[in-house]
N, C-alpha and C positions, 0 to 999 in steps of 0.2 A: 783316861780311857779315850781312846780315838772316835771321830766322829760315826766313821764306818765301822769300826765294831759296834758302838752304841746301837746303830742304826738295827744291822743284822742280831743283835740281840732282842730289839723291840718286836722286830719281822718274827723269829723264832717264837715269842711271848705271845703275839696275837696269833698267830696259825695253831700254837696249842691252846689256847682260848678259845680261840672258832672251835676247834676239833673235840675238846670236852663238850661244850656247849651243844654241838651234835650229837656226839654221847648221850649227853644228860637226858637231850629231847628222845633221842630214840628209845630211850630207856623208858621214859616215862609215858610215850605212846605204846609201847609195848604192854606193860605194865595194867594202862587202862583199856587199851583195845583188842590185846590178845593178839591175834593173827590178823594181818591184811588181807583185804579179800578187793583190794581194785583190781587185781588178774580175774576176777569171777563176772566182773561189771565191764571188760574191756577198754579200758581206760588205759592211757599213756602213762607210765610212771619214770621215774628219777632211777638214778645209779644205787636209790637205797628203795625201791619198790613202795615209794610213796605215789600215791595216783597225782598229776600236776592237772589241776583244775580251775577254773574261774571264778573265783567266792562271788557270788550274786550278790548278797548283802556291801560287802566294800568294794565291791569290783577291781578286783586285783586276784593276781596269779596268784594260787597257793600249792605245796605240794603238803599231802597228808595222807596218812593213814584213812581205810575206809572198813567201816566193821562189815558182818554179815547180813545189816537191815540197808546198807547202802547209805548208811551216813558218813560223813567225814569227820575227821578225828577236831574237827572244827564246828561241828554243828551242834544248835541250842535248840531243845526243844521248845515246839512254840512262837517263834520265829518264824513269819511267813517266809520270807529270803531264805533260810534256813529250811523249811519245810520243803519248798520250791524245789532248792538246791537236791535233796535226799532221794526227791520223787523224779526227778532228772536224772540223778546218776541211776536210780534202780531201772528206768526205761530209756536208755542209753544214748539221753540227747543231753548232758550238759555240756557246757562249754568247759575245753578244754585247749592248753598252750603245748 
């Protein structure tokens, strides 16, 4: 097998990798969150209407799912950073990318 078909076979293996792998997630945010509700909280969302937010806690870009109490399909209860984050997005000042 030639270098360039190997190549383009690896490329084809990881882009379906990746593309399950987004699958799997959406499926299983679906699954635990039901419906998104970041359009209700005015939040900027992704090409799959995940809200793209600022996790307080890690400080890095996230995009997720947001239920109807204004958490993120990310958030622990009990967790001040967490808690912070929940009461931000329901009064429309978190940070977001």
């Amino acid at each position: 097998m030639g270098d360039r078909l190997r190549r383009v076979l690896q490329q084809q293996a990881r882009k379906a990798g990746r593309e399950y792998a987004r699958s799997k997630r959406a499926y299983h945010e679906g699954r635990e969150w039901g419906e998104n509700h970041a359009d209700e909280f005015d939040l900027p969302t992704d090409d799959e209407d995940r809200a793209r937010i600022v996790c307080r806690r890690y400080a890095e870009k996230r995009r997720v799912a947001v239920n109807a109490d204004g958490e993120p399909a990310c958030f622990e209860a009990g967790h001040p950073d967490c808690d912070g984050c929940a009461e931000d997005v329901r009064e429309g000042r978190v940070q977001t990318w």
